[in-house]
PDB file of N, CA, C and O in Angstrom:
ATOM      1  N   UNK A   1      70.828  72.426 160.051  1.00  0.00           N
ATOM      2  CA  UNK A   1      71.144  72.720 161.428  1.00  0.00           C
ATOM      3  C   UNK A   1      69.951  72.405 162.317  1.00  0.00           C
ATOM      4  O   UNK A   1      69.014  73.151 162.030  1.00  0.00           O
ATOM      5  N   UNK A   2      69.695  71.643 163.198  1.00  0.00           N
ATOM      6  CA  UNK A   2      68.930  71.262 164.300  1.00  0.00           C
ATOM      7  C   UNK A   2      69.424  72.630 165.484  1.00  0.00           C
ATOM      8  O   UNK A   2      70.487  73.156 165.813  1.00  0.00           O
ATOM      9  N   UNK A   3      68.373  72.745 165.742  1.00  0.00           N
ATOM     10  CA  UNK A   3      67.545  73.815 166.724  1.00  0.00           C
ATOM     11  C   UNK A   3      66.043  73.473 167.591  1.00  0.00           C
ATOM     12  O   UNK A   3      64.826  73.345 167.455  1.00  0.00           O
ATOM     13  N   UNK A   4      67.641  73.426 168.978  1.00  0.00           N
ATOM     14  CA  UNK A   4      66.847  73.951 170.152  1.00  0.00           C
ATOM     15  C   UNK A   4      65.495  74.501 170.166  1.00  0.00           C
ATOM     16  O   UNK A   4      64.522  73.747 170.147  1.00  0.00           O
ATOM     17  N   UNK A   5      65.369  75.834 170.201  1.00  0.00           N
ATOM     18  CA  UNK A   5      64.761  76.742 170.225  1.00  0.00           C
ATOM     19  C   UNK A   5      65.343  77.956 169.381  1.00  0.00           C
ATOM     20  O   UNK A   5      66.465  77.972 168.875  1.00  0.00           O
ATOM     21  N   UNK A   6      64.530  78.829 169.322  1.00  0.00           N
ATOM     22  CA  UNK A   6      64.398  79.922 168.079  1.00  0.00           C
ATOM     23  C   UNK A   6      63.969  80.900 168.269  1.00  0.00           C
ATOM     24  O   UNK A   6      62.763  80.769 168.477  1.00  0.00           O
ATOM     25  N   UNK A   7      64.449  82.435 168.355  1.00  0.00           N
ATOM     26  CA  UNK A   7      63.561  83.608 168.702  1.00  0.00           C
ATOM     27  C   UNK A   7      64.365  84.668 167.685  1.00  0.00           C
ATOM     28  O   UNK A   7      65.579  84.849 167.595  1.00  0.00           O
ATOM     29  N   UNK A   8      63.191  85.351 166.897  1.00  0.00           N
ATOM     30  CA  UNK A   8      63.175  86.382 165.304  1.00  0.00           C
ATOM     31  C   UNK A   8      62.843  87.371 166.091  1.00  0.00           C
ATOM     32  O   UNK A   8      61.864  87.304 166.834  1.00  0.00           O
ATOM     33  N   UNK A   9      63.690  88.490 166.010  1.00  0.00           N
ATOM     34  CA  UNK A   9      63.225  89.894 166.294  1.00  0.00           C
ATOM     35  C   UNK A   9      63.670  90.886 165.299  1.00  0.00           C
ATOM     36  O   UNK A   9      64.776  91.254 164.903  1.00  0.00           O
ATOM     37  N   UNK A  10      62.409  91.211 165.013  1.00  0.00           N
ATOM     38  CA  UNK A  10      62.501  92.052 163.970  1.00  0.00           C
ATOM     39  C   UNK A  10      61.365  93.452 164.196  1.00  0.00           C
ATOM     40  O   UNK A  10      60.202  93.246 164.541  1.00  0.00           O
ATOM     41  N   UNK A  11      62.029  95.192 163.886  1.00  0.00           N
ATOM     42  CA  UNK A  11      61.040  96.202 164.315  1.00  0.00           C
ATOM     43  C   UNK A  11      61.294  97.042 162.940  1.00  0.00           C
ATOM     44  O   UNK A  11      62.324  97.194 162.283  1.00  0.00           O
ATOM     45  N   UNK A  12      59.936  97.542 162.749  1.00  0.00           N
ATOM     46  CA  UNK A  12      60.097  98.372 161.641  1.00  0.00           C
ATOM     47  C   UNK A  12      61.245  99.120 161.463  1.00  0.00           C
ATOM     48  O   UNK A  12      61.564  99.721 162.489  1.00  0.00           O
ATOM     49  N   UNK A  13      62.077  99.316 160.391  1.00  0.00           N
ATOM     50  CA  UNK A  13      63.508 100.664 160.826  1.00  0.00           C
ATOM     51  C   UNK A  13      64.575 100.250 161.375  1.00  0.00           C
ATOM     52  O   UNK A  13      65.492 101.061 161.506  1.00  0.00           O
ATOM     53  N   UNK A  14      64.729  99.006 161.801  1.00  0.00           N
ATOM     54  CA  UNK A  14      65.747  98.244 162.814  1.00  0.00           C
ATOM     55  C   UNK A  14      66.095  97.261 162.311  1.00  0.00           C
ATOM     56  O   UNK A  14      65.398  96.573 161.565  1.00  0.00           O
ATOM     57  N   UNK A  15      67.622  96.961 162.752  1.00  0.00           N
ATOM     58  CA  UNK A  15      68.228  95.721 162.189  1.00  0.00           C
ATOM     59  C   UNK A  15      67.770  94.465 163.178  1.00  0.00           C
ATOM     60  O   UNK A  15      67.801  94.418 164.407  1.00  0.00           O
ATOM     61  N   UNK A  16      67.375  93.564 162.311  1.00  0.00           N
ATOM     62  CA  UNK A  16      66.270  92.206 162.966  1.00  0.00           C
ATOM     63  C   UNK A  16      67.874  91.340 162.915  1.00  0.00           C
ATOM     64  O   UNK A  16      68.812  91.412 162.122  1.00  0.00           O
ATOM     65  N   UNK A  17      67.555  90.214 164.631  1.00  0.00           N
ATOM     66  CA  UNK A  17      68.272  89.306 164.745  1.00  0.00           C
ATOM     67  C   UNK A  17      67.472  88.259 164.748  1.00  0.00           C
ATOM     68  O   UNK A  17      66.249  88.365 164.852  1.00  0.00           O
ATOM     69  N   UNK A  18      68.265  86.848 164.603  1.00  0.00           N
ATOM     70  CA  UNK A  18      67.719  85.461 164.824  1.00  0.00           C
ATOM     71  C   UNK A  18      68.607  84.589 165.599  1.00  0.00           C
ATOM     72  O   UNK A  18      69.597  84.109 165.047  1.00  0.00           O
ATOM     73  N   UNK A  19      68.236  84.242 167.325  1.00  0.00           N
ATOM     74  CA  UNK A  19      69.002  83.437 168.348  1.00  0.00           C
ATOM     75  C   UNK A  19      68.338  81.767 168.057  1.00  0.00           C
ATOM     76  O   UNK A  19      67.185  81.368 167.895  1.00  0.00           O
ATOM     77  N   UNK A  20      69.869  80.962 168.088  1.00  0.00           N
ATOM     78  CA  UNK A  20      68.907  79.819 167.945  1.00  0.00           C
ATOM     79  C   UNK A  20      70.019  78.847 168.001  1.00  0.00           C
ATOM     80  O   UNK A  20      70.974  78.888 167.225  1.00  0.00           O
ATOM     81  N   UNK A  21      69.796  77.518 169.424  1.00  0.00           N
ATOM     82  CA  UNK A  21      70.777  76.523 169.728  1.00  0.00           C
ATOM     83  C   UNK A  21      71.516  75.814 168.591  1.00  0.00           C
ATOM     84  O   UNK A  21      70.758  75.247 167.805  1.00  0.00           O
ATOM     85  N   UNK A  22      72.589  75.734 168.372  1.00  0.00           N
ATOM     86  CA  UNK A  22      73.345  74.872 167.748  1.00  0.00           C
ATOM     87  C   UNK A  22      73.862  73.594 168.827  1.00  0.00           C
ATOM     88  O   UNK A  22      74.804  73.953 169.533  1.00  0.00           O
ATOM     89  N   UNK A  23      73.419  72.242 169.049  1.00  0.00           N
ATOM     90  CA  UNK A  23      73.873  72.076 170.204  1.00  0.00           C
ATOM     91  C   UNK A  23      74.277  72.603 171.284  1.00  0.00           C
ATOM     92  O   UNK A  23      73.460  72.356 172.171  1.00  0.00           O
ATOM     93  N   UNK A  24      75.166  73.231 171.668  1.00  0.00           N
ATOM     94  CA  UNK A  24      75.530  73.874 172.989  1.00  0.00           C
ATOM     95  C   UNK A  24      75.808  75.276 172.804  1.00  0.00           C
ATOM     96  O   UNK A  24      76.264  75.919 173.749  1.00  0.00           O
ATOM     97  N   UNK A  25      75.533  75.946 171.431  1.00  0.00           N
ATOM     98  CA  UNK A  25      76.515  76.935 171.015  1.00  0.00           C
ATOM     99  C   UNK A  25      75.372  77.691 171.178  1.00  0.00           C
ATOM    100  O   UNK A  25      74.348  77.008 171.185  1.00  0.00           O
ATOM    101  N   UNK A  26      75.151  79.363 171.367  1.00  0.00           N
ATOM    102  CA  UNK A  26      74.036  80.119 170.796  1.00  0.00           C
ATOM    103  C   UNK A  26      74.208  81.220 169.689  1.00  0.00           C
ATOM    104  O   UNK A  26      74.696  82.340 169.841  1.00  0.00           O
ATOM    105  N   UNK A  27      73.815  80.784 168.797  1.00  0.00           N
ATOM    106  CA  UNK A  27      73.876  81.561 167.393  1.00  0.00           C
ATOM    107  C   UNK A  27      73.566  82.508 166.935  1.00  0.00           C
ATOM    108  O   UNK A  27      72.630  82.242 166.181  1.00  0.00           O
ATOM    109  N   UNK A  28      73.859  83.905 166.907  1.00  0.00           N
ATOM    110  CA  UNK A  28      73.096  84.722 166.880  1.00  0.00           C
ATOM    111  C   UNK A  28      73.522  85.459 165.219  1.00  0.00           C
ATOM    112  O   UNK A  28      74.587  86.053 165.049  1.00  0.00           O
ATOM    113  N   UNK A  29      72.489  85.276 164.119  1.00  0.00           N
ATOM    114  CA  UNK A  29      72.482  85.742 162.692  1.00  0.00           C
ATOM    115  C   UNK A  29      71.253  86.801 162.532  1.00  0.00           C
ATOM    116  O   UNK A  29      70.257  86.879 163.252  1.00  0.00           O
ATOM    117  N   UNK A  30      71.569  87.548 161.463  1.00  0.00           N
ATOM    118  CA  UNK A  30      70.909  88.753 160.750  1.00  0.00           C
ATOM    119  C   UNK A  30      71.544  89.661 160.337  1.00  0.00           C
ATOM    120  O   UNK A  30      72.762  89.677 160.165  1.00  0.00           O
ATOM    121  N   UNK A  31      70.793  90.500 160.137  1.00  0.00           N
ATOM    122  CA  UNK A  31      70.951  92.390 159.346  1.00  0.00           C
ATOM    123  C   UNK A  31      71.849  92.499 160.744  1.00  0.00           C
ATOM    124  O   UNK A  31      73.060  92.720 160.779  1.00  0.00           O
ATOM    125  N   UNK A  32      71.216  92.350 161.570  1.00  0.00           N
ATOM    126  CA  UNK A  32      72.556  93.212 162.746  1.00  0.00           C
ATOM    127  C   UNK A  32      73.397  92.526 162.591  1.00  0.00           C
ATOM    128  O   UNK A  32      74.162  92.952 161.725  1.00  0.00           O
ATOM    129  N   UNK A  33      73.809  91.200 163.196  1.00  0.00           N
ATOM    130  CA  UNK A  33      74.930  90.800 163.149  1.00  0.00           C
ATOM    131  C   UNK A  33      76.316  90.864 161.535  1.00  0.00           C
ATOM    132  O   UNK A  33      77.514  90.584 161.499  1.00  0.00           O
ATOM    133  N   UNK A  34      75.334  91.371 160.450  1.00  0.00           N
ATOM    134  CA  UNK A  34      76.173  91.355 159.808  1.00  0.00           C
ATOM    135  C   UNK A  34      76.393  92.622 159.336  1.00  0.00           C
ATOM    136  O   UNK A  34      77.211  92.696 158.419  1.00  0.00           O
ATOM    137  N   UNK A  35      75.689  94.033 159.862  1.00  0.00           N
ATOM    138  CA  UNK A  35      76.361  94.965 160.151  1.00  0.00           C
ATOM    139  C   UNK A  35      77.484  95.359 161.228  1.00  0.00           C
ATOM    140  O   UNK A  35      78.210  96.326 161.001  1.00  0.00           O
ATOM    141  N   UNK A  36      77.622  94.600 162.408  1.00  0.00           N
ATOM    142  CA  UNK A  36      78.443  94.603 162.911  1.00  0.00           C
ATOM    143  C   UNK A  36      79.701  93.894 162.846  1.00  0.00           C
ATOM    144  O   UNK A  36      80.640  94.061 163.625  1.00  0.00           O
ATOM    145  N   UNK A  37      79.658  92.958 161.704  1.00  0.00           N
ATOM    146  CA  UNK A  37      80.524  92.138 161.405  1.00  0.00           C
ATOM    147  C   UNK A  37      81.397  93.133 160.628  1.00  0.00           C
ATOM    148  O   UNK A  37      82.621  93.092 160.502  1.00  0.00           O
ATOM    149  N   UNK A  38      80.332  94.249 160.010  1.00  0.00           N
ATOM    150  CA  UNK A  38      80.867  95.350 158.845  1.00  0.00           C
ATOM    151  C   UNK A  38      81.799  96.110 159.411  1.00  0.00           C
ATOM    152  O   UNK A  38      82.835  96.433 158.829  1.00  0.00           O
ATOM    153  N   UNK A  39      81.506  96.443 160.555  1.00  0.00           N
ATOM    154  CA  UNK A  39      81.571  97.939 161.444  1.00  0.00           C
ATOM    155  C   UNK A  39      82.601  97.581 162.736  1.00  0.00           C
ATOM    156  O   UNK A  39      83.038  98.503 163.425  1.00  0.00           O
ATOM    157  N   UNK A  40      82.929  96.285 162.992  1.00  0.00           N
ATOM    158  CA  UNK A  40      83.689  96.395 164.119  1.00  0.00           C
ATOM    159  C   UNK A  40      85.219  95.574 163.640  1.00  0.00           C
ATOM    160  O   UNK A  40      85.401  94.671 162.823  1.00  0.00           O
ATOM    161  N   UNK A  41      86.122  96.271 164.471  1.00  0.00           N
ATOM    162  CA  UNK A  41      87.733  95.647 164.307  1.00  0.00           C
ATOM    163  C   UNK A  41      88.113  95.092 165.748  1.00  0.00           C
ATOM    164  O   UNK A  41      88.411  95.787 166.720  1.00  0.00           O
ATOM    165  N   UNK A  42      88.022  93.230 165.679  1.00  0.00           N
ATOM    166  CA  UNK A  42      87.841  92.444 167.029  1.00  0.00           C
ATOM    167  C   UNK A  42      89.103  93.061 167.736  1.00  0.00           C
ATOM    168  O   UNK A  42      88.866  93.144 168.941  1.00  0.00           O
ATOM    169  N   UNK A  43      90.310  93.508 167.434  1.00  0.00           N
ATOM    170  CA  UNK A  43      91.254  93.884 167.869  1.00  0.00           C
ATOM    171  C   UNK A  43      91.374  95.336 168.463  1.00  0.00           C
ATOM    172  O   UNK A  43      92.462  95.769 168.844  1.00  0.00           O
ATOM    173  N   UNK A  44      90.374  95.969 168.518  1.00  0.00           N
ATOM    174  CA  UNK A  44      90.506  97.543 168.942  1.00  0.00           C
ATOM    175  C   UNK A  44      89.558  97.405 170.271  1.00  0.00           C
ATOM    176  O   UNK A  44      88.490  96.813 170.117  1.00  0.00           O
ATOM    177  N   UNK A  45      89.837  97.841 171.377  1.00  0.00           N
ATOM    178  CA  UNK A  45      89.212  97.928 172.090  1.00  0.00           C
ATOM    179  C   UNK A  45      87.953  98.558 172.148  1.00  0.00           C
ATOM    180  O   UNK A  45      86.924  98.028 172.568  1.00  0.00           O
ATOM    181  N   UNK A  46      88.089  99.967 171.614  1.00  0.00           N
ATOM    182  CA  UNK A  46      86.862 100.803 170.923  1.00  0.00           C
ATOM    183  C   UNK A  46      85.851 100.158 170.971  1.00  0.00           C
ATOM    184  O   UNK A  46      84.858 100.287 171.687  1.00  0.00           O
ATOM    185  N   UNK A  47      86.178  99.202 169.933  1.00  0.00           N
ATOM    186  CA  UNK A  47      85.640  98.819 168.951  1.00  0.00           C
ATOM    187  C   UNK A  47      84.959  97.364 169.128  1.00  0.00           C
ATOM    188  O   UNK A  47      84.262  96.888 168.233  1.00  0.00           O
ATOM    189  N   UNK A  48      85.138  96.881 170.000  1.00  0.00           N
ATOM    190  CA  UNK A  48      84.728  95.884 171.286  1.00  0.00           C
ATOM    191  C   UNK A  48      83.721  96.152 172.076  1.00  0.00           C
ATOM    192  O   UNK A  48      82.709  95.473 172.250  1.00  0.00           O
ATOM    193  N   UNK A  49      84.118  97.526 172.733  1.00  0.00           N
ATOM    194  CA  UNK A  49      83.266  98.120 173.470  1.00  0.00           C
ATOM    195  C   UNK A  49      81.655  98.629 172.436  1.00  0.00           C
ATOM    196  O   UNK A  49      80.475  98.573 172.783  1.00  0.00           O
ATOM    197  N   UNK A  50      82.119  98.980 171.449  1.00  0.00           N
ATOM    198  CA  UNK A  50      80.743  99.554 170.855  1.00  0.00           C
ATOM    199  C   UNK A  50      80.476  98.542 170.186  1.00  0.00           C
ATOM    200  O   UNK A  50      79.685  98.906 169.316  1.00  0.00           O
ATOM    201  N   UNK A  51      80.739  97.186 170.067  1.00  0.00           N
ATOM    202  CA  UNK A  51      79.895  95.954 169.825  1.00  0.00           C
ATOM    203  C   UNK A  51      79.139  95.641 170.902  1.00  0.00           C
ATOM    204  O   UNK A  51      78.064  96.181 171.161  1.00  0.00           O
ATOM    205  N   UNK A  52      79.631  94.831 171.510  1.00  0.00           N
ATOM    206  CA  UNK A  52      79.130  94.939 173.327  1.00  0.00           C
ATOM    207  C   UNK A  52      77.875  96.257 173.501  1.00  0.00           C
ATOM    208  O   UNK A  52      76.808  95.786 173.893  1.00  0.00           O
ATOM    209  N   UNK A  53      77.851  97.385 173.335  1.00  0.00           N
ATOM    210  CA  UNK A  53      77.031  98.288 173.627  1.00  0.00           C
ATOM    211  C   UNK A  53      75.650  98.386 172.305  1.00  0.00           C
ATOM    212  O   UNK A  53      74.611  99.032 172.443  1.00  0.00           O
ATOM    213  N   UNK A  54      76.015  97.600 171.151  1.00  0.00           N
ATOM    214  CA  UNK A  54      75.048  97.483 170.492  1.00  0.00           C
ATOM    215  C   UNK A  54      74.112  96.215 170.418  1.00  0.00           C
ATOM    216  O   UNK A  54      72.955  95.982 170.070  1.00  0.00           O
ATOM    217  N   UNK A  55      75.421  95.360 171.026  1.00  0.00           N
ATOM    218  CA  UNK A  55      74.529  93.963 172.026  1.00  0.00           C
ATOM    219  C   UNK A  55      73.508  94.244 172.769  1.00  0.00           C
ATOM    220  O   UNK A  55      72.340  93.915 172.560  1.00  0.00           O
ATOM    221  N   UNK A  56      73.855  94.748 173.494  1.00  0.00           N
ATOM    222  CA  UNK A  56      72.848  95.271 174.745  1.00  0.00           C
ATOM    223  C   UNK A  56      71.629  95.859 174.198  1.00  0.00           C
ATOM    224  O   UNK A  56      70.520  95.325 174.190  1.00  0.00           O
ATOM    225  N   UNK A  57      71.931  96.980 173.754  1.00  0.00           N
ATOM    226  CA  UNK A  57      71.217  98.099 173.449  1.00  0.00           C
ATOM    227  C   UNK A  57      69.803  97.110 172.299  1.00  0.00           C
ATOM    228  O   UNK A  57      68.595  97.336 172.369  1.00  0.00           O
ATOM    229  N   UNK A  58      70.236  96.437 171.690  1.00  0.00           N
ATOM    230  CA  UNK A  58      68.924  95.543 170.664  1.00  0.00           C
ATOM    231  C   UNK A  58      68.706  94.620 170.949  1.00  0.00           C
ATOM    232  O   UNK A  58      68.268  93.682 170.284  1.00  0.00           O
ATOM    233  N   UNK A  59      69.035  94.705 172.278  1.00  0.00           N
ATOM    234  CA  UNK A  59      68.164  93.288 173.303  1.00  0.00           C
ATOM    235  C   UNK A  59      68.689  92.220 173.177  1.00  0.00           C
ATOM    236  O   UNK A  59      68.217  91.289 173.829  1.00  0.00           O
ATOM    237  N   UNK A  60      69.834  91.978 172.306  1.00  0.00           N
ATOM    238  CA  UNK A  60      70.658  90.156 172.240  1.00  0.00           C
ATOM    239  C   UNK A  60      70.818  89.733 173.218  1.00  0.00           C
ATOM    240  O   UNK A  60      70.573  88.535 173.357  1.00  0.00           O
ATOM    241  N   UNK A  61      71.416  90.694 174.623  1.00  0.00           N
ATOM    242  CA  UNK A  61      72.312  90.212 175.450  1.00  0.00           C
ATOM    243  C   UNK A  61      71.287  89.580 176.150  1.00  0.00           C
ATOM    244  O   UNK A  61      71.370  88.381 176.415  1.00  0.00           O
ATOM    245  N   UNK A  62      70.092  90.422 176.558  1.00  0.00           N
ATOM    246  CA  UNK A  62      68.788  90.191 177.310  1.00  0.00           C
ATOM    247  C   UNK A  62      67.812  89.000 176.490  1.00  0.00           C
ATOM    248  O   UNK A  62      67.153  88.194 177.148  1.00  0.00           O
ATOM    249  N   UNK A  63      67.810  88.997 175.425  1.00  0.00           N
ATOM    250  CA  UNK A  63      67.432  87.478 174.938  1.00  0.00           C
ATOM    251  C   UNK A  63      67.773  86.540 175.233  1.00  0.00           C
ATOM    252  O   UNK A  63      67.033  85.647 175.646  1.00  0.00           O
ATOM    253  N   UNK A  64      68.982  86.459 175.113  1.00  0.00           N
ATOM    254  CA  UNK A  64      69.958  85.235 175.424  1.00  0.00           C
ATOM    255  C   UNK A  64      69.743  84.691 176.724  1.00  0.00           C
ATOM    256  O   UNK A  64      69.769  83.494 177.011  1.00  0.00           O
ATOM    257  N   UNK A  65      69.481  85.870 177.670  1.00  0.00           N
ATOM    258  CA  UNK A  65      69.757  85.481 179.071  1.00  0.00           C
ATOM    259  C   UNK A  65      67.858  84.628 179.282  1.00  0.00           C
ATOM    260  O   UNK A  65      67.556  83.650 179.965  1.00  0.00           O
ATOM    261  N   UNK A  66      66.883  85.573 178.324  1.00  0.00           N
ATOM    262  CA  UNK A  66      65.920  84.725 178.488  1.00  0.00           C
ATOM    263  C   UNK A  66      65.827  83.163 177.919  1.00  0.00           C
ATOM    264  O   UNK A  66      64.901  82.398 178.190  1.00  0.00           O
ATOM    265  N   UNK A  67      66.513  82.970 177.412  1.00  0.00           N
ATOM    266  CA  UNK A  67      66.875  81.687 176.144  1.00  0.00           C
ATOM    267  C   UNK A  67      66.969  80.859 177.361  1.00  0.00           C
ATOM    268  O   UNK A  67      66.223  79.880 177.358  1.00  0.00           O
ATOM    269  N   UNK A  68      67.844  81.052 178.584  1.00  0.00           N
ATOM    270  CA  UNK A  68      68.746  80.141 179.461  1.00  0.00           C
ATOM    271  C   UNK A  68      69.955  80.352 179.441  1.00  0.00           C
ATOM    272  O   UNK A  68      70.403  79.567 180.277  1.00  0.00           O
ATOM    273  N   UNK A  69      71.373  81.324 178.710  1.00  0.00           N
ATOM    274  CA  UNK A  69      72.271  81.038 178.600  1.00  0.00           C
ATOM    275  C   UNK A  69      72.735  81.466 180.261  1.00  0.00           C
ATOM    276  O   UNK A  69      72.226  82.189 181.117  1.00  0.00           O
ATOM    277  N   UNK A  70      73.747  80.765 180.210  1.00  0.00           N
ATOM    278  CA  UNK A  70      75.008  80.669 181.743  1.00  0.00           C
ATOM    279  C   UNK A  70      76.017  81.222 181.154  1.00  0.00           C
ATOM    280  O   UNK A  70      76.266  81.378 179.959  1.00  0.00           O
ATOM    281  N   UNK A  71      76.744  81.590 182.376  1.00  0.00           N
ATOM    282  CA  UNK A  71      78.415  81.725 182.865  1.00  0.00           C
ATOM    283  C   UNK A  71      79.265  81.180 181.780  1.00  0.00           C
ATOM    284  O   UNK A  71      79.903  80.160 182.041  1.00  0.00           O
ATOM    285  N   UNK A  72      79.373  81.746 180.520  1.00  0.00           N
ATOM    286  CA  UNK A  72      80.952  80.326 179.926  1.00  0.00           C
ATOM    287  C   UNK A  72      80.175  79.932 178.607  1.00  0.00           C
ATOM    288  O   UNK A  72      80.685  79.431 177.605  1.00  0.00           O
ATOM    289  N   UNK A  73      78.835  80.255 178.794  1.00  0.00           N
ATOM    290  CA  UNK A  73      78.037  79.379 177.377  1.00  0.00           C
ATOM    291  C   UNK A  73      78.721  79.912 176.577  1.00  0.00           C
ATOM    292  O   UNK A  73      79.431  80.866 176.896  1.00  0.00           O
ATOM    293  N   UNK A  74      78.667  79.346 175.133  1.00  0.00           N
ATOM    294  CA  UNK A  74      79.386  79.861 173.609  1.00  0.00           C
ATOM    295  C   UNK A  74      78.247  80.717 173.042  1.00  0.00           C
ATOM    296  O   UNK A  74      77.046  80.450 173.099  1.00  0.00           O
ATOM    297  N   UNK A  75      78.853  81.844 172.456  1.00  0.00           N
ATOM    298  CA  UNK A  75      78.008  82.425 171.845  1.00  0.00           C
ATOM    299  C   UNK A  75      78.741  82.562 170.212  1.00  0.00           C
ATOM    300  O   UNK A  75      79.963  82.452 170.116  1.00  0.00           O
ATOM    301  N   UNK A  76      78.182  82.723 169.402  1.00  0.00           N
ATOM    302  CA  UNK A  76      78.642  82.819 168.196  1.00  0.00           C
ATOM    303  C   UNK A  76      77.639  83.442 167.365  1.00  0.00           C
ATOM    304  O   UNK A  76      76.533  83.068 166.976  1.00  0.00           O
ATOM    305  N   UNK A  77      78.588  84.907 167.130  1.00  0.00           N
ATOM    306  CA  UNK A  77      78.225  85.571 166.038  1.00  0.00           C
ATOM    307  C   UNK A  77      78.980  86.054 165.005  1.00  0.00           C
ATOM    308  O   UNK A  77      80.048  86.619 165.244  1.00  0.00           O
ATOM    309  N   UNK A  78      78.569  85.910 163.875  1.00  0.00           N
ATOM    310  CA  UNK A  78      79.324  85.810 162.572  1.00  0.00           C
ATOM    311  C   UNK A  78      80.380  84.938 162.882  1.00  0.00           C
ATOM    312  O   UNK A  78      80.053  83.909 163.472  1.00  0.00           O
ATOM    313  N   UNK A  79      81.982  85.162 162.534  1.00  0.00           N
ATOM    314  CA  UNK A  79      83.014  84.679 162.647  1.00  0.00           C
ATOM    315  C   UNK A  79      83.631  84.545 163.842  1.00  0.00           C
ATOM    316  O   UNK A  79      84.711  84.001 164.069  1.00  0.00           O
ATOM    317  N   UNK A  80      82.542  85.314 164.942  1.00  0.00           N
ATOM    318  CA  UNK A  80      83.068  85.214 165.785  1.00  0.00           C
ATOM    319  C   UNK A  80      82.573  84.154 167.415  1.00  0.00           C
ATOM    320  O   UNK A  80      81.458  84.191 167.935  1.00  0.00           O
ATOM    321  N   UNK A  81      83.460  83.523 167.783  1.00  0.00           N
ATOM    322  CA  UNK A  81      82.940  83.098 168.887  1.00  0.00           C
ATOM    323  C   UNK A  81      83.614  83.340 170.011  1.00  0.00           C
ATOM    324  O   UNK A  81      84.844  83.284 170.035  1.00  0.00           O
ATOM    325  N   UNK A  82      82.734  83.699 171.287  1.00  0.00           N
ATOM    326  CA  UNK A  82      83.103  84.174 172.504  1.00  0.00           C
ATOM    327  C   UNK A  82      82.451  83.084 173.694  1.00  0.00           C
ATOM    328  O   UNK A  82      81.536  82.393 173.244  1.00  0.00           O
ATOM    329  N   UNK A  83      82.845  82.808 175.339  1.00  0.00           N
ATOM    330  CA  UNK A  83      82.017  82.511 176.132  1.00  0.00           C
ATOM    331  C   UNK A  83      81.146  83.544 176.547  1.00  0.00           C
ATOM    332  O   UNK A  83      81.885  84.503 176.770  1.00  0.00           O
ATOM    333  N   UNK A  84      80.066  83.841 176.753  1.00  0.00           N
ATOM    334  CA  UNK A  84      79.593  84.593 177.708  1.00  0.00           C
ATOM    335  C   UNK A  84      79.746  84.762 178.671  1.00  0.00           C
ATOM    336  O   UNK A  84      80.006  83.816 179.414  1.00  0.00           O
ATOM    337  N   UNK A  85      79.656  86.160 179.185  1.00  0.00           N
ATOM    338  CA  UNK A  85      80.401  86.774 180.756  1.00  0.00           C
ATOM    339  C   UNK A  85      79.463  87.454 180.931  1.00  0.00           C
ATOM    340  O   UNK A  85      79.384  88.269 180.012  1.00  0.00           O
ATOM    341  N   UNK A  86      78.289  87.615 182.003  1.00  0.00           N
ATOM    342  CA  UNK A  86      77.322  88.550 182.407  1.00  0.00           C
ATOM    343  C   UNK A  86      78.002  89.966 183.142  1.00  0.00           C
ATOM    344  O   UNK A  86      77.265  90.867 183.543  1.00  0.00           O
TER     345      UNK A  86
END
């Protein structure tokens, strides 16, 4: 896989992510993302919402936005891919 750019966050005690261009796409893999892959059902709203709130909360959403992402960019984590909506 060719990459853009690349940013590892990782804190003692905490699930570490890794953001990083796939051509146009932004990729986001690790311990978090694949606990949340564990822990969330894409179909429950709930359960949407407390993905989204664990986005935030471990800084993905705020990475990303430092990365450059826009309005509509692809984001893809685990199986899942979404546009981004600020």
């Amino acid at each position: 896989m060719e990459s853009d750019e690349s940013f590892t966050y990782t804190k003692s005690g905490d699930l570490g992510f890794e953001i990083y261009k796939d051509g146009d796409v932004y990729v986001v893999v690790g311990d978090l993302v694949d606990m949340l892959c564990r822990n969330v059902a894409l179909n429950d709203p709930d359960s949407m919402a407390y993905f989204q709130k664990i986005l935030r909360e471990k800084g993905v959403i705020s990475r990303l936005k430092e990365m450059g992402i826009k309005e509509n960019d692809v984001v893809s984590i685990g199986d899942v891919e979404f546009d981004f909506v600020n």
